[in-house]
C-alpha positions in Angstrom: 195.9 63.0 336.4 195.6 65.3 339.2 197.4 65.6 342.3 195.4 65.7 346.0 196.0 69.5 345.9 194.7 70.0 342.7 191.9 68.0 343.2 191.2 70.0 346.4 191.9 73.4 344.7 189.8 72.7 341.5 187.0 70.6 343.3 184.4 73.2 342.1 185.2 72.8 338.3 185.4 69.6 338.4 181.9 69.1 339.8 180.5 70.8 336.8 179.5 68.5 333.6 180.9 71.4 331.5 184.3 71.5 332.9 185.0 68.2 334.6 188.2 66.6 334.7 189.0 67.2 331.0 188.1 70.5 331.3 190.4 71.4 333.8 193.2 69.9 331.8 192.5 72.1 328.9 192.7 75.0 331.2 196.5 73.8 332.9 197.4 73.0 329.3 196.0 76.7 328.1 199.0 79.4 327.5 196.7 83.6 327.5 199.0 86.6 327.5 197.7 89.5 328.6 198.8 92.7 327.0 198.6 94.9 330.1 198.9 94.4 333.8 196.8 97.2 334.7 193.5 97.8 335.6 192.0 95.6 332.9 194.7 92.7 333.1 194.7 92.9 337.0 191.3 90.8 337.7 191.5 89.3 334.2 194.9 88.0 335.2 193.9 87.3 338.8 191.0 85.1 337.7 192.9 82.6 335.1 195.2 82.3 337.5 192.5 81.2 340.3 191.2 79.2 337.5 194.4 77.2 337.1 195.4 78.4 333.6 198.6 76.8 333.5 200.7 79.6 331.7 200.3 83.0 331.3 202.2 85.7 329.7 202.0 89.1 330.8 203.4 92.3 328.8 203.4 95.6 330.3 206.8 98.0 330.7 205.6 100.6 333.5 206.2 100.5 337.6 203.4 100.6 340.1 202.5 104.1 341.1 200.1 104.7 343.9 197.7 106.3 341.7 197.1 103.0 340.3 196.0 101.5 343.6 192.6 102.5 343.0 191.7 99.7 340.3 194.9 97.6 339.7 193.9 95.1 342.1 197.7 92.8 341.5 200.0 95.2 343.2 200.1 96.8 346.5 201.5 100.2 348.5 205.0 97.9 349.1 205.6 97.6 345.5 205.1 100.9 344.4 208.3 101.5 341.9 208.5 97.9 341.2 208.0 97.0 337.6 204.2 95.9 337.5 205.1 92.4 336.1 207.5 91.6 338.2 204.4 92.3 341.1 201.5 90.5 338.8 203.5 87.4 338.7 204.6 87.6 342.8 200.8 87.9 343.1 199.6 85.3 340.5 202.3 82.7 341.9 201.4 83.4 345.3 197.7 82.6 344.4 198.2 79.2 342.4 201.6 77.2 342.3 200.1 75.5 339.1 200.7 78.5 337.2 203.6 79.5 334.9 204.0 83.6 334.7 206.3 84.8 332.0 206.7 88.2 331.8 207.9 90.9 329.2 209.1 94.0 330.7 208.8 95.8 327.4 206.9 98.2 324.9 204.9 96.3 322.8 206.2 97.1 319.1 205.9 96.3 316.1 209.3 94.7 316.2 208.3 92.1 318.9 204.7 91.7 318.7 204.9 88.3 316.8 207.8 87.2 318.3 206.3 87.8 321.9 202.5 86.5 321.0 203.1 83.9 318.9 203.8 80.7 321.9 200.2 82.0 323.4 197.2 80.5 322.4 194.8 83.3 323.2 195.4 87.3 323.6 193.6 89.3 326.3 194.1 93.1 325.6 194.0 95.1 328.0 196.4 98.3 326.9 194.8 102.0 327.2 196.1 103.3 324.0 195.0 102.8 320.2 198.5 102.3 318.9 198.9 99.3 321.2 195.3 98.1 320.4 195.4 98.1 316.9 198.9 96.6 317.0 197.6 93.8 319.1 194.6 93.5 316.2 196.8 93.6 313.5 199.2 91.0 314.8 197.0 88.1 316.3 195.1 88.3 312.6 198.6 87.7 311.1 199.1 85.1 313.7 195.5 83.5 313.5 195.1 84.0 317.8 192.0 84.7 319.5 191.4 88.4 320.6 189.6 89.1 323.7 189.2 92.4 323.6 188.3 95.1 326.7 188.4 99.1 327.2 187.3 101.2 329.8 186.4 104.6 330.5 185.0 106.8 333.6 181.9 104.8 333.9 182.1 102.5 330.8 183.2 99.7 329.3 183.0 97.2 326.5 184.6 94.0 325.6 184.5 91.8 322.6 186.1 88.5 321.0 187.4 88.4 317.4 188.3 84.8 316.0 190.7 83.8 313.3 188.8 84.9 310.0 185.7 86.1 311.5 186.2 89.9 311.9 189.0 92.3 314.0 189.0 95.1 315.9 189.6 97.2 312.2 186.6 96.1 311.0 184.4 97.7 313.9 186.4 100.5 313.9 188.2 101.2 310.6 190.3 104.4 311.9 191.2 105.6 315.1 189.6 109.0 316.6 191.9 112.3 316.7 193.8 112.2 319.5 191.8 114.9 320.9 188.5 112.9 321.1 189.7 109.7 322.6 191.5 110.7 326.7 193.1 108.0 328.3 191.9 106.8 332.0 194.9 109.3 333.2 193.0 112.3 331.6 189.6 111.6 331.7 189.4 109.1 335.2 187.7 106.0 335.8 185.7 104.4 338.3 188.0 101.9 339.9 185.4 99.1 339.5 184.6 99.6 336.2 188.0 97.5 335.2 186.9 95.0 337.4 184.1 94.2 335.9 185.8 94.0 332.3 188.3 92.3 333.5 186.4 89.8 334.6 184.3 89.5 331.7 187.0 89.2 329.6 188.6 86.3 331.8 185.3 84.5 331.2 185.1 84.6 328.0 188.5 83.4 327.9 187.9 80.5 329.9 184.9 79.9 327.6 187.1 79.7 324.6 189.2 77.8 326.2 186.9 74.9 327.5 185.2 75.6 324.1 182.2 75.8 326.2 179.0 78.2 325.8 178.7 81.6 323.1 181.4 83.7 323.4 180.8 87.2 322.3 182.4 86.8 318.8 180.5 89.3 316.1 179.1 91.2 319.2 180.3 94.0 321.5 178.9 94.0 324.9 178.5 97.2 326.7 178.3 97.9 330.1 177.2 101.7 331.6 177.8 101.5 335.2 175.5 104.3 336.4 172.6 102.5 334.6 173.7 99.2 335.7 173.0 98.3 331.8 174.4 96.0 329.8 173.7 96.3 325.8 174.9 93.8 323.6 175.3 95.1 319.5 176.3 92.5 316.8 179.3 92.8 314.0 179.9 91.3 311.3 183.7 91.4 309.5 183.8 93.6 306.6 185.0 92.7 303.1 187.2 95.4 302.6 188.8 95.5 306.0 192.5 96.6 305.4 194.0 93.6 307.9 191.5 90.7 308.0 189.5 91.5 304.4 189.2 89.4 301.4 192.3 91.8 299.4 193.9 93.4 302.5 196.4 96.2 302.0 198.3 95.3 305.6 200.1 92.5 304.8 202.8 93.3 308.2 202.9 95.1 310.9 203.0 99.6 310.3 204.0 102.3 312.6 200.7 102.7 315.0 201.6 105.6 316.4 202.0 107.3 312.8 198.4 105.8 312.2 197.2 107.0 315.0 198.1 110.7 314.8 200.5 110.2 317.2 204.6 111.2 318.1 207.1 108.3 317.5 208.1 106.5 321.1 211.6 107.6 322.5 214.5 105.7 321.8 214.8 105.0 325.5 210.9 103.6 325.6 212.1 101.3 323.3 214.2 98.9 325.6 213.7 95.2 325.8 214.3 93.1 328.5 214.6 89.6 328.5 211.4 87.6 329.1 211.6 86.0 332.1 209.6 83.1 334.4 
């Protein structure tokens, strides 16, 4: 089944009863695309790779800056003005052979959101913007995928998992917050480590999901407050009348998220697709 190298490389997973030989199968067999290769998707991407996920997509249409050196642990000071997938998947490759990288130098719309998703078998979102995070909400409950879900701010963070017909992002948070009351990392700042830790977290519990092992943290959101070094844990519960993933929902396909979110329209020229590649 395995080949000397793998067994070598994997030897760890396969001592534990949990993962074993089948185990590791599932995980080469498991396709996770990861909206984002920043500073969420960088150690959430690093560790499925490590892992020996055998495929993974990665979405993100921005070049490495050196601001985002602090926390976006795939890229490095040589590829600053190289698109970032084009450096996640020279660094996941690099890591472990066994994996397939496919990347999507795009904006995430809602043009290609179910085109783009739908050959993954789990989403790990890891965008800093609501427009994208509802979008990715709204489309893996049309599609039926797995949601691990992260987010991350100065000293905080939180991560959740929302399952096929068990609840979405909408039904924890209905609306989004004005514009005004919600900063990105870029205006408000964040403790490069912070990410890490998500990340991380969020690459477990993708694992998880994909071994089928353990309780993931579906109908909970875990929180994490750095400068207390405290972790709280709150449970959900989906809500009947949620818009997307309710028993009568009124979004039946995919809107304009920035419209819902209080927000300008995208240029044209933000708009541009190119070709997935390996």
């Amino acid at each position: 089944m395995f080949t000397p190298d793998q067994i070598r490389r994997y030897s760890r997973h396969l001592l534990l009863p949990e993962v074993g030989a089948e185990g590791q199968q599932k995980l080469l067999d498991g396709k996770v695309l990861l909206v984002g290769a920043g500073g969420l998707g960088s150690p959430a991407a690093y560790y499925l790779a490590a892992a020996g996920v055998g495929t993974i997509g990665l979405i993100d249409h921005d070049v490495v800056e050196d601001s985002n050196l602090q926390r976006q642990i795939l890229h490095n000071t040589e590829r600053i003005g190289v698109p970032k997938v084009d450096s996640a998947r020279k660094t996941l490759t690099e890591l472990n052979p066994d994996v397939t990288v496919y990347t999507h130098d795009t904006v995430l719309s809602s043009d290609n959101a179910l085109d783009i998703m739908a050959d993954y078998d789990i989403v790990l979102n890891g965008c800093d913007n609501f427009p994208t995070r509802y979008l990715v909400n709204d489309a893996c409950v049309m599609l039926r995928k797995p949601m691990v879900d992260g987010s991350v701010l100065k000293f905080e963070g939180m991560v959740s998992v929302f399952m096929p017909e068990k609840g979405c992002y909408r039904c924890m948070y209905p609306s989004p917050p004005p514009p005004e009351l919600a900063p990105s990392c870029a205006e408000a700042g964040v403790l490069g480590v912070v990410p890490g830790v998500i990340g991380v977290l969020q690459a477990t519990e993708t694992v998880k999901l994909l071994l089928g092992i353990g309780d993931s943290l579906e109908s909970r959101l875990l929180t994490w407050d750095a400068l207390e070094m405290e972790f709280i844990t709150y449970k959900t519960s989906p809500k009947e009348d949620c818009p997307v993933c309710g028993e009568r929902p009124s979004v039946t396909k995919l809107i304009d998220y920035e419209e819902f979110c209080g927000l300008p329209a995208p240029k044209k020229e933000d708009l541009t697709t190119v070709v997935s590649t390996k």
